[in-house]
Structures are given as C-alpha cells and as structure tokens.
C-alpha positions as CSV (number, residue, x, y, z in Angstrom):
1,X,-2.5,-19.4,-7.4
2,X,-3.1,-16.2,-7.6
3,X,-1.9,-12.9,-5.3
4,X,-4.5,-11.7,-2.4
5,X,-5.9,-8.4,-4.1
6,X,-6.4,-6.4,-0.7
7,X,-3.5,-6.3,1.9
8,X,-3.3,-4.8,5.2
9,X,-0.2,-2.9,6.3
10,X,1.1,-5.4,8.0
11,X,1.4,-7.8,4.7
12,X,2.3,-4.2,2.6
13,X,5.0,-4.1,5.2
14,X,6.2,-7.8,4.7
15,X,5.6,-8.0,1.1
16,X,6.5,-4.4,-0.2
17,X,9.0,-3.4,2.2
18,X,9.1,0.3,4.4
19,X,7.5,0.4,7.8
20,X,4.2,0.4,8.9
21,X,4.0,4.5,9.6
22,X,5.4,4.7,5.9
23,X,2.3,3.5,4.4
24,X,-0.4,5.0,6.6
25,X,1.5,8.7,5.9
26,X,0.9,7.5,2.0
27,X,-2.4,7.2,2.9
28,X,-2.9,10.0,5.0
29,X,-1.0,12.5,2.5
30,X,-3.6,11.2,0.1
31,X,-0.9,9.3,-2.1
32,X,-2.4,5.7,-2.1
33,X,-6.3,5.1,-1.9
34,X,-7.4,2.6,0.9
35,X,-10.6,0.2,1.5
36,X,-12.0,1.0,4.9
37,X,-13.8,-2.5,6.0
38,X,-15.3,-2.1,9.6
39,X,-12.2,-1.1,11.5
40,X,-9.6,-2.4,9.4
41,X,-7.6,-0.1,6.7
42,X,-6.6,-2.7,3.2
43,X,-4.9,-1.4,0.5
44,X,-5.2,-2.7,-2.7
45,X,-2.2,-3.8,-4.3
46,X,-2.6,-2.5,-7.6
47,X,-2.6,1.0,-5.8
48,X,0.4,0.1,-4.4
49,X,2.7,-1.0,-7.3
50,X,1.0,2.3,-9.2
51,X,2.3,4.1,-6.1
52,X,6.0,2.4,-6.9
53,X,6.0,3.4,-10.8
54,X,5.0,7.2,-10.3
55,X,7.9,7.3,-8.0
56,X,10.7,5.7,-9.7
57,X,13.1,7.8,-10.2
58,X,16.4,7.2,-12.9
59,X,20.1,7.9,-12.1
C-alpha cells in the first residue's frame, strides 16, 4: 500500500518526529514548501525528506 503523499503537521509530527512549532517555523522561514487546502496547511512528504538530506550533517 502505498504512503499518503500529503501530511498535516500533526502526522509530520508522528511520522517524522520534532514538534508541531518545528515544522510550521520550516515553513514560515521558507525552508519547506506547503499545500494550503481551505484552512488546512499539508506538507508533502517528498519536501519533507528533501528537507532531511540538505540538512544532514557528517561527524
């Protein structure tokens, strides 16, 4: 089965880890795009695991 595409930060929390404030200040700060649908915020998760590589950082 495959993975729901577009999560909202409550599943980015649960899923990806961080809090909630974490990921809306990535969004915010312009570091992860977001999907606006009506009044909800989703973020895609492809955005989010690009988000995870640009960032890792080796010992």
């Amino acid at each position: 089965m495959e993975k729901q595409r577009l999560l909202s930060f409550k599943e980015v929390k649960k899923e990806y880890g961080a809090t909630i404030s974490f990921w809306r200040t990535r969004i915010w700060s312009r570091d992860i795009p977001y999907v606006r649908v009506g009044n909800k915020i989703l973020i895609d998760r492809k955005d989010i695991d690009d988000f995870i590589q640009k960032n890792k950082k080796t010992a």
